[in-house]
C-alpha positions as CSV (number, residue, x, y, z in Angstrom):
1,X,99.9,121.4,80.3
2,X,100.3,122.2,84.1
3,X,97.0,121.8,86.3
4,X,97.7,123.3,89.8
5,X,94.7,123.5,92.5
6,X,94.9,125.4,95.8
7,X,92.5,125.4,99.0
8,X,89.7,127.5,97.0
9,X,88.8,124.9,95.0
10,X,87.7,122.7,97.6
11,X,85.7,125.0,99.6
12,X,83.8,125.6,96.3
13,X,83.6,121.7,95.6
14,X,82.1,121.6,99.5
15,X,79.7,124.6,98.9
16,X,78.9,122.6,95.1
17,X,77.9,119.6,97.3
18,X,75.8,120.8,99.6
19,X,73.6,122.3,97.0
20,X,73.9,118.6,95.0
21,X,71.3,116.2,95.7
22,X,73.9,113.3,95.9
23,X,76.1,115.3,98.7
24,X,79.3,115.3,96.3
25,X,81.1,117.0,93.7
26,X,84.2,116.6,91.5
27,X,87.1,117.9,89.3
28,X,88.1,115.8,86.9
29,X,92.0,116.3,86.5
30,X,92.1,114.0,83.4
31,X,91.2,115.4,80.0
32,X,89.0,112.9,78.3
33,X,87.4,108.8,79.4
34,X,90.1,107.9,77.0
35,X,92.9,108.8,79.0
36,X,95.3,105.9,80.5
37,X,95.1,107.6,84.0
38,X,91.9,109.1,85.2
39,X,91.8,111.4,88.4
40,X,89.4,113.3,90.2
41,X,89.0,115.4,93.4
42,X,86.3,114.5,94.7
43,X,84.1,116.2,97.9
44,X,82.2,113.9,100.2
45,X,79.9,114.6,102.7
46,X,78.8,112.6,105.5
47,X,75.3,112.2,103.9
48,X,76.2,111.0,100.5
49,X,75.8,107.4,99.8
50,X,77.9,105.6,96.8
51,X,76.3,102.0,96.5
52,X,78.9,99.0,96.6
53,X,80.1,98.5,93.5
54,X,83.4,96.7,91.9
55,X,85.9,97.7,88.6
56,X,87.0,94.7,86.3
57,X,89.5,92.3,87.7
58,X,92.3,94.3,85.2
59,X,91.5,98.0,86.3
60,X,92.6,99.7,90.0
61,X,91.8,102.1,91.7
62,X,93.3,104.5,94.9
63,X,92.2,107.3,96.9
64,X,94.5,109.5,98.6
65,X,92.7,111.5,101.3
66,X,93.9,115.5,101.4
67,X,90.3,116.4,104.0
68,X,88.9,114.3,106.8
69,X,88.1,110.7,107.5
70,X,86.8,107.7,105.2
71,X,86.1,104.4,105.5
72,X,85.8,101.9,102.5
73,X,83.5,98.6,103.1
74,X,85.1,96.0,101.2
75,X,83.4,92.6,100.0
76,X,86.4,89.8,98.9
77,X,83.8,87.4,97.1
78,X,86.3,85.3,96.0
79,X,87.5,84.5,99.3
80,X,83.9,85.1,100.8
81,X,85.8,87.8,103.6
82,X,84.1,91.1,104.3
83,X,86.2,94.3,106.0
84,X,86.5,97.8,106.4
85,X,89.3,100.1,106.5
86,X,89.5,103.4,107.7
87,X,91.6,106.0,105.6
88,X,92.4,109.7,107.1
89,X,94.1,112.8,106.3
90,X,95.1,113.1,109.8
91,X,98.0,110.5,111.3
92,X,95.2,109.2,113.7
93,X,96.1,105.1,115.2
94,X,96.0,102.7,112.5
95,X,94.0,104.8,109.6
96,X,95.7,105.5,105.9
97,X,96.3,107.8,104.7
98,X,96.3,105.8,100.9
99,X,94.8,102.7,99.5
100,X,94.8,100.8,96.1
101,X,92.4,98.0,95.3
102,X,92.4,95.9,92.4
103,X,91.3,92.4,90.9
104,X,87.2,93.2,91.3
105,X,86.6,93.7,94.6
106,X,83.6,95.1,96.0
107,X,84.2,98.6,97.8
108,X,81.8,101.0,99.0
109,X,83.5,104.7,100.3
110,X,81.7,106.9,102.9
111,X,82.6,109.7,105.1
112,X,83.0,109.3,108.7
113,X,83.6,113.4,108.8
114,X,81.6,116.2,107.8
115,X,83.5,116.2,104.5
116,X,86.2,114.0,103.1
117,X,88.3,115.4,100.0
118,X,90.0,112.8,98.3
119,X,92.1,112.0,95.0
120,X,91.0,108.8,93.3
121,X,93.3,107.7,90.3
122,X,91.5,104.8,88.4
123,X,92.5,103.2,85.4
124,X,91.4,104.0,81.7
125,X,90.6,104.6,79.6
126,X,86.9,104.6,81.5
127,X,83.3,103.4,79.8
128,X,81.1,103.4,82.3
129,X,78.8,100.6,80.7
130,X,82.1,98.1,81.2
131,X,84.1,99.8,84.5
132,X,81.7,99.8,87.4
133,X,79.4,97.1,88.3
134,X,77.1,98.0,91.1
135,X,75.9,95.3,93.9
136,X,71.6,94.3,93.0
């Protein structure tokens, strides 16, 4: 099966997100939580919030940023360190353009542009109950 996306897909994900309450929208590019490899495109907008939150210690995650500008808190627990790192479509000083976190560390993505459109490729299969822990 071939899945091919063009430019019109994400101005509908940004006009689906503006209408959204949470500011965000999604394809899923995977075909079911059961799949080894799960992938989205996902729409951000500035206003969106996605609490902190970690993946178990054997799952990863990266985003690869197609639109804009984001920035990922991240919270090392194990080695008590805190840091951000800023991630952009555009070749802009010291940003990436990807990233890939793994062994259960705390992230937290936001936009630092209107909109940030990103591919995130995590680890399945998925079960929500047991793959994202969110900060109390």
């Amino acid at each position: 099966m071939l899945k091919v996306y063009d430019w019109e897909v994400i101005e509908k994900l940004k006009f689906v997100a503006s209408k959204s309450e949470i500011k965000r929208s999604r394809i899923l590019l995977h075909d079911s939580r059961e799949n080894q490899i799960q992938q989205m495109l996902i729409v951000l907008h500035q206003s969106s919030q996605i609490l902190m939150h970690k993946h178990p210690k054997f799952k990863s995650e990266s985003y690869h940023i197609i639109e804009g500008t984001m920035r990922v808190n991240y919270w090392d627990d194990k080695n008590g360190k805190f840091f951000a790192l800023d991630y952009s479509a555009e070749k802009i000083g010291n940003m990436q353009l990807f990233g890939r976190h793994n062994n259960g560390i705390w992230h937290m993505p936001y936009s630092l542009t209107e909109w940030t459109v990103y591919l995130e490729t995590y680890d399945g299969p998925f079960v929500k109950e047991n793959d994202v822990e969110f900060i109390a």
